[in-house]
C-alpha positions in Angstrom: -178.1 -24.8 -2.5 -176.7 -24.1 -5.7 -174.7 -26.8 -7.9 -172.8 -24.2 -9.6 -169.2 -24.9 -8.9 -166.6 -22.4 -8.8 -163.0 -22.5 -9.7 -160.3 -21.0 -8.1 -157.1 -19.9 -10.7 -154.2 -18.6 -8.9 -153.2 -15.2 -9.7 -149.8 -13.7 -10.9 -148.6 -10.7 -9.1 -145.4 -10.8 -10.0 -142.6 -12.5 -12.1 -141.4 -15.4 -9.7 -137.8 -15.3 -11.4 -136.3 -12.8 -13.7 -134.5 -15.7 -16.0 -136.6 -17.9 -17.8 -136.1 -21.4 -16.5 -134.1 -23.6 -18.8 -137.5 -25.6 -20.4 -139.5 -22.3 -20.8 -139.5 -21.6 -24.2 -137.1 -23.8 -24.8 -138.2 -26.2 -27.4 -140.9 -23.2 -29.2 -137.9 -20.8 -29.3 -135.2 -23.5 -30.6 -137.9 -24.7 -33.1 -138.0 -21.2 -34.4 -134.5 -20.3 -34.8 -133.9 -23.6 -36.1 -136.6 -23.4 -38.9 -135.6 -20.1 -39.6 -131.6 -21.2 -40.0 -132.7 -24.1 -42.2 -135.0 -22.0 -44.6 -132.0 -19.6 -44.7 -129.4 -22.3 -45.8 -131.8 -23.4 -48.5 -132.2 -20.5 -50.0 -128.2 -19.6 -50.2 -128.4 -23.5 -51.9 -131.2 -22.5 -54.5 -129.5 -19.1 -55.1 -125.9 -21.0 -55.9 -127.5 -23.8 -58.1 -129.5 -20.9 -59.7 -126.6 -18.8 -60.3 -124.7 -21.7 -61.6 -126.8 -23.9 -63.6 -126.8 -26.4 -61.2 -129.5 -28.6 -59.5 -130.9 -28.0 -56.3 -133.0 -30.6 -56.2 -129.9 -33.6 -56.8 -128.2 -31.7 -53.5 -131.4 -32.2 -51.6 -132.0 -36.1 -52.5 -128.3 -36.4 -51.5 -129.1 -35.1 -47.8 -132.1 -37.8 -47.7 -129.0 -40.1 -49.0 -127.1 -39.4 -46.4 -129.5 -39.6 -43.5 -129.4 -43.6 -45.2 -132.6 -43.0 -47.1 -131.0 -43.6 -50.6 -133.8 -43.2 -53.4 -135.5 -40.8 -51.4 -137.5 -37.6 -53.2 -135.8 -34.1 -53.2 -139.1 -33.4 -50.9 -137.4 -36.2 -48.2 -134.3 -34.6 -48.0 -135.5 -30.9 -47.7 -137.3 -33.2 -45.0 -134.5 -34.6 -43.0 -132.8 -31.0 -43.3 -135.0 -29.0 -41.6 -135.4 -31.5 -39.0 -131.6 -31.3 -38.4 -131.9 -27.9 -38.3 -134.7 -28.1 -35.8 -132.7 -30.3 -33.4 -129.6 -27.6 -33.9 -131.9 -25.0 -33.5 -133.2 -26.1 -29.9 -129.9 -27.2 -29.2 -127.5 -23.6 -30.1 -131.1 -21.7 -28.1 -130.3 -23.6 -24.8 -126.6 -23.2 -25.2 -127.7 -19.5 -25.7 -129.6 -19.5 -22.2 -126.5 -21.6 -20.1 -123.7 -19.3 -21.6 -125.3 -16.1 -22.1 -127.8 -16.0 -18.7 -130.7 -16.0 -20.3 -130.0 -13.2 -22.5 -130.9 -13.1 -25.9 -131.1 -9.3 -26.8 -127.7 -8.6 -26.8 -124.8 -8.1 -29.9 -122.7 -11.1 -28.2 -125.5 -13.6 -28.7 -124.6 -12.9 -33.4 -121.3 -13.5 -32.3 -122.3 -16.7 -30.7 -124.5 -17.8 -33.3 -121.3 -17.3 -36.0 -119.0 -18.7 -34.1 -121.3 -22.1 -33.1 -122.1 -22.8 -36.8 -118.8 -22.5 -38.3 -117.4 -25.2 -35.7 -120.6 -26.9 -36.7 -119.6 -27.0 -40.3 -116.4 -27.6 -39.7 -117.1 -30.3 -38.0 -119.5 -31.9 -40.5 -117.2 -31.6 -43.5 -113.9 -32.4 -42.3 -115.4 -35.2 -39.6 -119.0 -36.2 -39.6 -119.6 -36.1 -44.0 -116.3 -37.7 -44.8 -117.0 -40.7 -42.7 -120.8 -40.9 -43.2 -121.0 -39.5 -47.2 -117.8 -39.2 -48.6 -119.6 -37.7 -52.1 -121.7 -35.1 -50.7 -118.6 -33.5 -49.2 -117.6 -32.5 -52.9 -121.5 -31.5 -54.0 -120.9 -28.2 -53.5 -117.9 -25.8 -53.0 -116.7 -25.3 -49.4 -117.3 -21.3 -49.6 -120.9 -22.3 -50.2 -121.3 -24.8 -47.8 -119.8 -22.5 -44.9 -121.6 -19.2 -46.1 -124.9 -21.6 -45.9 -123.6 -22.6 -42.5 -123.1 -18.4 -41.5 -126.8 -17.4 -43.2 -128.2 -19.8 -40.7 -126.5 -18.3 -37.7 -127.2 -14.7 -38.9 -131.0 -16.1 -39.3 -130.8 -17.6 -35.7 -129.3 -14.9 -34.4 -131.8 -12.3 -35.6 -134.8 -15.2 -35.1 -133.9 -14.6 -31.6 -133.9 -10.7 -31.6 -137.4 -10.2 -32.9 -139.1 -13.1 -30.9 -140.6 -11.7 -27.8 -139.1 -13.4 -24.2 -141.4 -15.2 -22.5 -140.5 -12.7 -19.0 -141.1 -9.9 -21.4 -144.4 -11.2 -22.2 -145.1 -11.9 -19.1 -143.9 -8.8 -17.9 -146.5 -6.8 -20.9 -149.1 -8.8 -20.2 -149.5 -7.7 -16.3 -149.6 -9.1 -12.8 -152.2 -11.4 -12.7 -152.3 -12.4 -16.3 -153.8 -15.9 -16.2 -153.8 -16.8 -19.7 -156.4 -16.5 -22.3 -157.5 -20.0 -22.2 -157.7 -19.6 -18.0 -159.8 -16.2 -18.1 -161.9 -18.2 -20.5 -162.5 -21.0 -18.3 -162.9 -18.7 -15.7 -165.6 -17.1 -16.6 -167.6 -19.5 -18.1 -168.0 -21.2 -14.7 -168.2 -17.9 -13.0 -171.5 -16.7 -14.9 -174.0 -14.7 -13.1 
């Protein structure tokens, strides 16, 4: 008798659905496009304060400010930015996936993008800011603030055309891809 156990991983053959399900990916792929449309509204900040003489760094203690962490370090608010953008990020990729049936290699899904974060921004600075942070609403010109607003749904937007789907990869990867991690598990129980 042999104590050598065995285990059994069940085996792809094909894709089960040919729309990601509404989770899959979901929070990775929001994370991404969110990162990406936060790092892209920084830098059309750093490039105004740059071209103007202004500081960058006041603008990003005044987002901590805002969030209510007065005092806070420039380092804080570039912080609490990119975690908003995060959040918007997951939230504009599942809006993607309801509106656009899963989607996302398409023209309509820049259009979507565009469209989302301009409502977004107006909705900030003529609602959310003024009531919140009255000051920051004047820290920088409203053509800055909304073409901040448009790089991060042009970075969103083509975030989401270079990240591989998760059907495509399952799709490359074959019928009965188990995953790294199983086939590694796998065989190290399956030894001869």
């Amino acid at each position: 008798m042999s104590s050598r156990r065995t285990l059994k991983w069940p085996t792809l053959t094909r894709p089960t659905l040919t729309r990601p399900s509404m989770g899959q990916g979901l929070l990775l792929t929001g994370l991404c496009i969110g990162l990406a449309g936060g790092l892209a509204e920084i830098v059309v900040v750093w490039l105004y304060s740059a071209m103007t003489g202004s500081d960058a760094a006041m603008i990003a203690r005044q987002v901590a400010a805002a969030a209510g962490l007065g005092g806070a370090s420039a380092a804080t608010g570039v912080a609490v930015h990119m975690g908003l953008a995060a959040a918007l990020g997951i939230g504009l990729y599942a809006a993607v996936q309801t509106l656009n049936g899963g989607s996302v290699r398409n023209r309509t899904v820049f259009a979507f993008m565009l469209a989302s974060l301009a409502i977004v921004w107006a909705i900030n600075f003529f609602v959310v800011l003024p009531a919140v942070s009255p000051g920051f609403v004047h820290l920088l010109p409203y053509g800055v603030t909304l073409a901040s607003k448009l790089a991060f749904g042009l970075a969103a937007a083509t975030t989401l055309q270079v990240l591989p789907s998760a059907v495509w990869l399952q799709r490359a990867q074959g019928p009965g891809y188990a995953g790294a991690v199983r086939v590694a598990a796998y065989a190290r129980y399956n030894r001869t």
